[in-house]
N, C-alpha and C positions, 0 to 999 in steps of 0.2 A: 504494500500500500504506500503511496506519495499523495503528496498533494499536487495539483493538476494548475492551480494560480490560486494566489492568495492575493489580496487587495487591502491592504491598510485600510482603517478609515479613521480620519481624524478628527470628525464631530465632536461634538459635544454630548456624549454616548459611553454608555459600559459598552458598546459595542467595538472591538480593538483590529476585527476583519471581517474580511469573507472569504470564503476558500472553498474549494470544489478538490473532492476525491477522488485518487483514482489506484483502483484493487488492482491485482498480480493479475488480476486476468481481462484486463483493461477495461473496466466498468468503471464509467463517470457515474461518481452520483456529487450534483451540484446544491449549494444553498447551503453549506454549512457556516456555523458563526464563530469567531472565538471570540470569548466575553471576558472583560477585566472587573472582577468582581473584589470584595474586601478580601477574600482569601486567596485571589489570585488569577491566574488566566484557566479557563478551561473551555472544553469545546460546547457548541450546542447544534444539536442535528436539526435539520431543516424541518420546520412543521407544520401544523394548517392550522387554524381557528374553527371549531367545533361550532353545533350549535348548541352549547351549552356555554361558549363564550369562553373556556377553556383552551390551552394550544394543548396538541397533542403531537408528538414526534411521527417522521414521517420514517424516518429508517430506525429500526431497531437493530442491537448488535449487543454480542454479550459484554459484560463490564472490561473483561481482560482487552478484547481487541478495543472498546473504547479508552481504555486506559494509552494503550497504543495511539492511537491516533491523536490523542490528546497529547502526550512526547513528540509526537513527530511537528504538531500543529504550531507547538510553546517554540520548537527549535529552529522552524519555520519563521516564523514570525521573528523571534532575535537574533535570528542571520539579516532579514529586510532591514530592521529598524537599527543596523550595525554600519550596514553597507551605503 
């Protein structure tokens, strides 16, 4: 798994990017976030607004390989913000 483009964003926002995935077996999946939160940067999967007004994630994946993408996402992101 890599990330496929990450985009900085510099608003005024927990919001720190946007980035789009791409697996070992060449499947984009687009729309992810990384968020700079009080504890720190972590990823958030793309999702949709319910009709209960609720967001619910549109990709699910076990915590280990989110734990993964989440390292790759934080090492991504302070190679950009370096360079």
């Amino acid at each position: 798994m890599k990330i496929n483009r990450m985009n900085p964003y510099n608003g005024n926002s927990k919001t720190a990017a946007f980035f789009d995935v791409e697996t070992d077996e060449g499947i984009v999946i687009k729309g992810f976030t990384l968020v700079d939160s009080s504890n720190g940067l972590f990823v958030s999967a793309p999702s949709e607004k319910g009709k209960d007004d609720k967001y619910y994630d549109k990709v699910l994946m076990p915590s280990e390989l989110k734990n993964q993408l989440n390292d790759i996402a934080i090492a991504h992101y302070n190679e950009l913000k370096t360079s």
